[in-house]
C-alpha positions as CSV (number, residue, x, y, z in Angstrom):
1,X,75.3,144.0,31.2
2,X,76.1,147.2,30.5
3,X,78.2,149.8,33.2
4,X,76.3,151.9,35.0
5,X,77.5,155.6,34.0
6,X,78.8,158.2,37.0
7,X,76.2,160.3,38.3
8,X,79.1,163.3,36.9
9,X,79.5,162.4,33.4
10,X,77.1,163.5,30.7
11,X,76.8,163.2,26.7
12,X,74.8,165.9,24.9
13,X,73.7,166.6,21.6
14,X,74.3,170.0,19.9
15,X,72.9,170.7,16.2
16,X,74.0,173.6,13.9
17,X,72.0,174.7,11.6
18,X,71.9,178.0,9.1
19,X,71.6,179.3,6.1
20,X,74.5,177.7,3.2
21,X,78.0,179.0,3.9
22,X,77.0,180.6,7.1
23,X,80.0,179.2,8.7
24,X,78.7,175.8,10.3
25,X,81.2,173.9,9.2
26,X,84.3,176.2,10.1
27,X,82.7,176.2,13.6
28,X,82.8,173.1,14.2
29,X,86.2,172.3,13.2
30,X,87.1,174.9,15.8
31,X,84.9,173.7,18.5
32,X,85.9,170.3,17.9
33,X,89.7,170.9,17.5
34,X,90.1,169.3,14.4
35,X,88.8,168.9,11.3
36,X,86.0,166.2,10.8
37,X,83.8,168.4,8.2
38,X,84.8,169.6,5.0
39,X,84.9,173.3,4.1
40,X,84.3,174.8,1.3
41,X,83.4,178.3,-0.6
42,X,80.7,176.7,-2.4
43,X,77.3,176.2,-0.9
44,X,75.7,172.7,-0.4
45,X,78.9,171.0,0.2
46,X,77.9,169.2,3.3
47,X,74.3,167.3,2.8
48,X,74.0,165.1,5.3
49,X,74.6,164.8,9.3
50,X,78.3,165.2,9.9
51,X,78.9,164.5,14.0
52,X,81.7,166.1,15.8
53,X,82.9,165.1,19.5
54,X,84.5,167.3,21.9
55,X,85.5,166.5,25.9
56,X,85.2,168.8,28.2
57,X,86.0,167.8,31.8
58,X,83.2,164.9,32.3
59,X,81.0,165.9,29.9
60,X,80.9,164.7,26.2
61,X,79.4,167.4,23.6
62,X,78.5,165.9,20.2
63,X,78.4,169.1,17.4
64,X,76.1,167.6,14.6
65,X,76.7,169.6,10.9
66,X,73.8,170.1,9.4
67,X,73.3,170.8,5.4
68,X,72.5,174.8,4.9
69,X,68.5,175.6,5.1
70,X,67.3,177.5,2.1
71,X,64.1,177.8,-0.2
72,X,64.1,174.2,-2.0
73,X,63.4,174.0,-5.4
74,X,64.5,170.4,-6.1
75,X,64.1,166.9,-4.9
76,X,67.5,167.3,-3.7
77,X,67.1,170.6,-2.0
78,X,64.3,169.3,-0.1
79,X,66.0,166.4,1.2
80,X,69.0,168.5,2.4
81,X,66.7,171.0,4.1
82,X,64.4,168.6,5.8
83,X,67.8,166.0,6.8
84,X,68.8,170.1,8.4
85,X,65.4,170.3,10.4
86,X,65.7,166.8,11.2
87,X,69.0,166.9,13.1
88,X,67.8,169.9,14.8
89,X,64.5,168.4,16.0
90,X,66.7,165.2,17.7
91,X,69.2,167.6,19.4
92,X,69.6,168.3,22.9
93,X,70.8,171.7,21.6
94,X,70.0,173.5,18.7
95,X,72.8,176.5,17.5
96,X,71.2,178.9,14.8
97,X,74.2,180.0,13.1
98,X,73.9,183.5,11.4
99,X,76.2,185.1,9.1
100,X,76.7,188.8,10.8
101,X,77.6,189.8,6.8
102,X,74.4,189.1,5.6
103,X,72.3,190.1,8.8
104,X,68.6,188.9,8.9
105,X,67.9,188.2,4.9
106,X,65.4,185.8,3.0
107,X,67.1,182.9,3.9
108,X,67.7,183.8,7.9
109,X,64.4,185.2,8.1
110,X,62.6,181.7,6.6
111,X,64.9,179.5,9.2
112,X,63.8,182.2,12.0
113,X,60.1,181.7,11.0
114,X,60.9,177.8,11.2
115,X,61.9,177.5,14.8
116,X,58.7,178.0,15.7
117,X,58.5,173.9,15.8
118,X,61.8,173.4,17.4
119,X,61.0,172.3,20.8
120,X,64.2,172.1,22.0
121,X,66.1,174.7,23.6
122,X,68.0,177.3,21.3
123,X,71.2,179.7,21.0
124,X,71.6,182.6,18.7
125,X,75.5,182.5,17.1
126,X,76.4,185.4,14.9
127,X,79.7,184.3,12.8
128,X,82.3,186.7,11.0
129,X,81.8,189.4,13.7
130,X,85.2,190.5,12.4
131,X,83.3,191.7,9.4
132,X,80.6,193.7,10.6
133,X,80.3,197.1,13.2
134,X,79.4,196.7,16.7
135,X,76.4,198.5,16.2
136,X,75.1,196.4,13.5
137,X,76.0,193.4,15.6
138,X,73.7,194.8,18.2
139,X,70.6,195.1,15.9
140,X,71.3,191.9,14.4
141,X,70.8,190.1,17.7
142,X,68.1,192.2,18.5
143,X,66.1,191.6,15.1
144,X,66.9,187.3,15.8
145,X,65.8,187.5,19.3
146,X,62.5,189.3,18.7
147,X,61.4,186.7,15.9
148,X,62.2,183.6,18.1
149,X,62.9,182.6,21.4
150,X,66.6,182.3,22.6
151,X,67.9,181.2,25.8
152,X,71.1,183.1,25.0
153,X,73.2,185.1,22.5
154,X,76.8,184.0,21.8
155,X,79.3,186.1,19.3
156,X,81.8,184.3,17.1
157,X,84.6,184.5,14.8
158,X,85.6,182.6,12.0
159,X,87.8,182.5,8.9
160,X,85.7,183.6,5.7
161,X,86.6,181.1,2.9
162,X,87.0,183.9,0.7
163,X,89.8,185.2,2.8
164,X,91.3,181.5,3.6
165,X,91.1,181.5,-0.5
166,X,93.1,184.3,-0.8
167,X,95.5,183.6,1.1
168,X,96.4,180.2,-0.4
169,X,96.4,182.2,-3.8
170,X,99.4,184.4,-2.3
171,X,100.9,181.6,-0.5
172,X,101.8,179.7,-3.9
173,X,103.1,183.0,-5.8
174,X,105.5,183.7,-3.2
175,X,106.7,180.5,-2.4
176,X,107.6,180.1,-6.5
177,X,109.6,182.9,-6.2
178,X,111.6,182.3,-3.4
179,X,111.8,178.7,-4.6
180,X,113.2,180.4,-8.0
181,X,115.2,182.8,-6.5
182,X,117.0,180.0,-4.6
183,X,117.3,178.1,-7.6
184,X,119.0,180.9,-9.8
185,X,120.9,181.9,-6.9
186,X,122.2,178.0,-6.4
187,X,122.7,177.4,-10.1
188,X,126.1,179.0,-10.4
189,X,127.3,177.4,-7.9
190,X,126.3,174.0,-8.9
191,X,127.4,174.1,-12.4
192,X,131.0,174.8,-11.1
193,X,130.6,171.9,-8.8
194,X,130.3,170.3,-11.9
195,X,133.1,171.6,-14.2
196,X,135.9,171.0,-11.3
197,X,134.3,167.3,-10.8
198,X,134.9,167.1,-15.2
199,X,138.1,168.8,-15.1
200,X,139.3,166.4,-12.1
201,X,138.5,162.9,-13.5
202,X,140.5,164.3,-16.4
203,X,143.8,165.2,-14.6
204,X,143.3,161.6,-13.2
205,X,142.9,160.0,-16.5
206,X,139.6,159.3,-15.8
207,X,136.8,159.4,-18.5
208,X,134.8,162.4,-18.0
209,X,130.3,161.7,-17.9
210,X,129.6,162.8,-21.2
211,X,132.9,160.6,-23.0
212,X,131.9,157.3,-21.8
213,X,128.6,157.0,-23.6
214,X,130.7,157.9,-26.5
215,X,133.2,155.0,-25.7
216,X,130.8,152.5,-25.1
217,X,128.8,153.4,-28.6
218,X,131.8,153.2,-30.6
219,X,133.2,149.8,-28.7
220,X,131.2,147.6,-30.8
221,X,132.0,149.2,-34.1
C-alpha cells in the first residue's frame, strides 16, 4: 500500500515548447541546474520528450523538453511536431518559449495560432532578451498576448549557441599559445637538464643514453 503524500508537497508538470533553437533546451538546463538535455546550434536536435526535475521547497516541478514546432514537410517532421503538441496537451503547465531575436515570425505566429486547443494554462517566455531593445521587447509581448491567452509574461536570458560557439573557438587558440609559449619558454631549460645529466654520468664513468645502445649492438659482434 502505497504512502499517503503530505497535504504540503506537490509534483507538477511544466512543458516547453517553441519554435527550433528557440532556446528550450538552454532553459532547462538552467532551470534544472544541470544539464539533462543536449544543446546544440543545429535545429531538430532534441525529437522526443526529454524530462527535467527541479525541488523547490516541497514542491517537485518536472520541465518536459519538447522537439521545436515548425511547418512539417516530412514523416519525420510531423512526428516531432505532433510528439511537441503532445507533451504540451499532458502538462500541468505549458511555457511558450519565444526567441525575442526573431520576434513574432512564421514559425511563432503558426504555434500562437495552435494554442488555441491547449486547454491548459499558459506562460509567455521571451529568451535572448540580452539581444533585443526594451522597446521591442515590449511589442513582442504585446503582439504574443493579443493572439493567445496568457496567464503571465516572464523575460529570460540565455546563452545564444552562436556566442557559446565562439567562445569555445577562442578558448582553444589561446590556450595553444600559452601552451606553446610555455613550451618554447621551458625548452631551454630542459635541454640543459639534459646535457649536465650526459656530461655527469661521463665524469662518473658512466655510459651516457645514447652509447649504450651502441654497446649493446656491437656486443654480439
Amino acid at each position: 500500500m502505497a504512502e499517503p503524500t503530505p497535504a504540503g508537497r506537490r509534483c507538477g508538470f511544466i512543458a516547453l515548447i517553441g519554435a527550433p533553437n528557440a532556446g528550450k533546451s538552454t532553459l532547462i538546463n538552467a532551470l534544472v541546474g544541470t544539464k539533462v538535455t543536449i544543446v546544440s546550434h543545429k535545429v531538430q536536435t532534441t525529437r522526443t520528450l526529454l524530462r527535467g526535475i527541479a525541488i523547490e521547497g516541497d514542491a517537485q516541478l518536472v520541465f518536459i523538453d519538447t522537439p521545436g514546432i515548425f511547418a512539417p514537410k516530412r514523416r519525420l517532421d510531423r512526428a516531432m511536431v505532433s510528439t511537441a503538441w503532445a507533451g504540451a496537451h499532458d502538462a500541468d503547465l505549458v511555457g511558450v518559449l519565444i526567441d525575442a531575436k526573431r520576434g513574432i515570425d512564421a514559425e511563432a505566429g503558426t504555434m500562437l495560432d495552435g494554442l488555441a486547443t491547449v486547454a491548459q494554462r499558459k506562460v509567455l517566455l521571451l529568451n535572448k532578451i540580452d539581444l533585443v531593445e526594451k522597446p521591442t521587447l515590449l511589442t513582442i509581448t504585446q503582439q504574443a498576448n493579443e493572439r493567445a491567452d496568457f496567464a503571465a509574461s516572464f523575460m529570460s536570458i540565455c546563452v545564444c549557441t552562436r556566442n557559446y560557439r565562439t567562445s569555445r573557438r577562442s578558448r582553444p587558440r589561446a590556450g595553444r599559445s600559452a601552451r606553446t609559449a610555455r613550451s618554447e619558454s621551458s625548452r631551454p631549460s630542459m635541454l640543459s637538464a639534459r646535457a649536465s645529466a650526459r656530461s655527469c654520468s661521463v665524469k662518473a664513468g658512466r655510459p651516457s643514453r645514447r652509447s649504450a645502445p651502441r654497446l649493446a649492438a656491437r656486443s654480439p659482434r
